[in-house]
Structure formats: C-alpha cells, structure tokens
N, C-alpha and C positions, 0 to 999 in steps of 0.2 A: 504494500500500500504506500511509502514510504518514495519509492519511484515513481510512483503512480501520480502523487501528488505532487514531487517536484517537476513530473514532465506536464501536464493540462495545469494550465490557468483557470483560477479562481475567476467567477462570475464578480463585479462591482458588489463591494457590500459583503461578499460570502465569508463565511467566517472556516475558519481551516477543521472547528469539529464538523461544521456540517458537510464541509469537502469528504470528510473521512469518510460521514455514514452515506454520505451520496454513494462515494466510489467503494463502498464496502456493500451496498446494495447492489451496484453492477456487478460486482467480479463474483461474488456468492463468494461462499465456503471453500472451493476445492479453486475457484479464481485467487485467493488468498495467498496458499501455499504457491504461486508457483513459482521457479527460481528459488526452492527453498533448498535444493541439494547441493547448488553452487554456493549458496550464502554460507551451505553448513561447510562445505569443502577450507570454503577461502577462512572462516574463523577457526576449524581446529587444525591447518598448519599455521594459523597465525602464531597461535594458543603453542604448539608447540617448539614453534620457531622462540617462544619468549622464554620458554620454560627452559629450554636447550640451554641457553645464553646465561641467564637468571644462573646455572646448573655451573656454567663453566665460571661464570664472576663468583659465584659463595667459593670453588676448588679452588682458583688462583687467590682470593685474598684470605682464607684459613691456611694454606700453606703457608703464606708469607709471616700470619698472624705467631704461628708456634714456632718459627726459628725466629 
C-alpha cells in the first residue's frame, strides 16, 4: 500500500487515511500482499548482512579489549 500511495496523487483536500482505505478497498486482501516475497527477500539479507558485521565489530574489539 505504501507504493501504492506514493505513486497516485491524492484528490485536493484528501487526507492520506482516506487515500489508505480508498486504495485498500481497490486492491482487496490478496491485492495487499503483493511484492511481499521481494520485500521479505530484501529485509532478511539486510537483517543478516547487519548481524554478520554487528558479529565481526563485538570479535575484533573483545580481542583487542583482553590483551
């Protein structure tokens, strides 16, 4: 919904909840989800692209901490 509402222009005056329930009326339920296996893809290698990193900065500054 999210894209949805940054690509169509709001009507003069329309306010962005009623944009929501407008365009959450058109797309129904199963219109909702779509793009959700890309969205899910792109957030857990984000997720574990930070965790990696997160993983290798705690090793290098506990080493350095005990000598």
């Amino acid at each position: 919904m999210l894209s949805k509402i940054n690509k169509t222009p709001g009507l003069p005056g329309e306010g962005t909840t009623s944009r929501l329930i407008k365009i959450g009326e058109e797309l129904g339920l199963k219109g909702s989800y779509t793009g959700i296996g890309a969205r899910l893809f792109m957030v857990g290698t984000l997720n574990a692209f930070q965790f990696a990193i997160y993983s290798d900065i705690e090793k290098v500054l506990s080493c350095k901490l005990v000598r």
